[in-house]
C-alpha positions as CSV (number, residue, x, y, z in Angstrom):
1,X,160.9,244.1,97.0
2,X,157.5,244.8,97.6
3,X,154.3,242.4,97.0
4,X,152.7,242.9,93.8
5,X,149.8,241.0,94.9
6,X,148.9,242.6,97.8
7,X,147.3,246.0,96.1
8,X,145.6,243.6,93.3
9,X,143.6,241.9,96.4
10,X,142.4,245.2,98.3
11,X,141.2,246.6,94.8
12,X,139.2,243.7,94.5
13,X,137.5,243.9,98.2
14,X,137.0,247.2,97.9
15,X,135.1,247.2,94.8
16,X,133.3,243.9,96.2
17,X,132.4,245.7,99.8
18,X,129.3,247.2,98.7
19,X,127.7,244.4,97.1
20,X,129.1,242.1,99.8
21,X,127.2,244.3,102.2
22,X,123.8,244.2,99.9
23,X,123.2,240.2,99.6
24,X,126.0,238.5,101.1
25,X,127.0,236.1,99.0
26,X,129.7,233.5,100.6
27,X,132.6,234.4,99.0
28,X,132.3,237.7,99.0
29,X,132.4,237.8,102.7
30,X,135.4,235.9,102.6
31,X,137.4,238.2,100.3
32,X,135.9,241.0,102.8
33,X,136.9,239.5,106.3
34,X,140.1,238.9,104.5
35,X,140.5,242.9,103.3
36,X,140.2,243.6,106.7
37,X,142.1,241.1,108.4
38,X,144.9,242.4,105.8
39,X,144.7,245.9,107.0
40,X,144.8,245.4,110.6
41,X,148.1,243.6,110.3
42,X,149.2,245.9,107.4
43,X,149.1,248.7,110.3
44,X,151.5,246.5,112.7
45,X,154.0,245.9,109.3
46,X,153.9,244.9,105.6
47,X,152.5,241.3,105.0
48,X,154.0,240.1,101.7
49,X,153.3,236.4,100.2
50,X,156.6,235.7,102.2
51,X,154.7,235.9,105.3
52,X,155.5,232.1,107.3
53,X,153.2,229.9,109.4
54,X,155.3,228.7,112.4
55,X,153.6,225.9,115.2
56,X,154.0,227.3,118.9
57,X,154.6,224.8,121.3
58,X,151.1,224.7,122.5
59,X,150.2,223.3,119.2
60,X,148.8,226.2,117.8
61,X,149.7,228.3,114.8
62,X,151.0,231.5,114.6
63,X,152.0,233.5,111.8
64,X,155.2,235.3,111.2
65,X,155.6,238.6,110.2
66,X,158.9,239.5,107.5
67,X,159.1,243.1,106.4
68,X,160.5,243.2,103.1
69,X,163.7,246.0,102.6
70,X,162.1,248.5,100.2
């Protein structure tokens, strides 16, 4: 099963990266620090919307990674 949602969002930052990069508007940088975010982790395994926040013991979060069977 793979995320539908996933190619929908990098579409979007892509064709927002060059105007993010003229004025800067707010959320535009967020959709782009998000695009990137997503394809450094996309490189260590697919991220779908299944994707889990788990608390260490520390306190802090961490995310879980599932890789969906294709």
């Amino acid at each position: 099963m793979y995320s539908v949602c996933m190619p929908i969002i990098s579409h979007i930052i892509k064709s927002n990266r060059a105007e993010a990069n003229s004025q800067q508007p707010g959320h535009l940088k967020c959709l782009n620090k998000l695009g990137n975010l997503m394809e450094k982790k996309k490189r260590r395994g697919e991220w779908t919307r299944r994707t889990k926040r788990t608390w260490n013991f520390d306190g802090r979060t961490k995310w879980t990674r599932r890789v969906d069977k294709i």
